[in-house]
C-alpha positions in Angstrom: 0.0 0.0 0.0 1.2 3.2 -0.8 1.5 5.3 2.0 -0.5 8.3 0.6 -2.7 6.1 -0.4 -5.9 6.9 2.0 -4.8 10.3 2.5 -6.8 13.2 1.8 -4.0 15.7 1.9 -2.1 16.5 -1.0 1.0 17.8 -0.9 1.8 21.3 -2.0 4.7 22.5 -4.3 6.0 24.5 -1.1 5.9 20.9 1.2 7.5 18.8 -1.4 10.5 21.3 -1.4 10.8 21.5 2.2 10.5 17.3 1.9 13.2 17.7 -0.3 15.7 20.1 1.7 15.0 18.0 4.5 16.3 14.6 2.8 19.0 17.0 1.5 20.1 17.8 5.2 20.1 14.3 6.0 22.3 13.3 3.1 26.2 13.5 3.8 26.2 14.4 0.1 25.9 18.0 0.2 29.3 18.4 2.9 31.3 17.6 0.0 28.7 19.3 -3.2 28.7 22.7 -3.9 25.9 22.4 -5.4 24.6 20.5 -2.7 25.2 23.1 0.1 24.1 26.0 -2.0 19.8 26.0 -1.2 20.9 25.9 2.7 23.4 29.1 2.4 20.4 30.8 0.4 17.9 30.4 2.6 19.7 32.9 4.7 23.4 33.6 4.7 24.0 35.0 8.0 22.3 31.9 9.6 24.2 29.4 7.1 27.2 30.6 8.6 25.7 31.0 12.3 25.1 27.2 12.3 28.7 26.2 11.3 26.9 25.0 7.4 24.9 23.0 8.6 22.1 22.3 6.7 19.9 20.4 9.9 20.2 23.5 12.2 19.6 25.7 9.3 16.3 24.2 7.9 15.1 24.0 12.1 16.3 27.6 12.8 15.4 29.4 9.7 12.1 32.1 9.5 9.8 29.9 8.2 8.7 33.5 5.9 11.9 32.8 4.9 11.0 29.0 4.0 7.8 29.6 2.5 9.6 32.6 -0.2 12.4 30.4 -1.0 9.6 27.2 -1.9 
């Protein structure tokens, strides 16, 4: 069974982004990417480099305004 199957919520555009940043920040991947580490220092710079780059603190500390402009 699928697991939204049954489920009368569909996912917005904004909530599959956030899904996806969040898989992102639990990827080792992006500590070595560029390109990987990139959406997390956009989201907001001065907090990027508060939170030592990482992209976990980031996504749980960042204005969720903030979140909701950059999905």
């Amino acid at each position: 069974m699928d697991r939204h199957e049954g489920n009368a919520h569909t996912m917005t555009d904004s909530e599959r982004m956030l899904e996806s940043l969040n898989e992102l920040a639990h990827d080792c991947w992006w500590s070595w990417n560029e390109i990987g580490r990139r959406p997390f220092a956009m989201l907001d710079p001065r907090l990027w480099e508060a939170t030592r780059h990482s992209p976990k603190k980031t996504l749980n500390r960042c204005d969720p305004s903030r979140l909701h402009i950059a999905t």
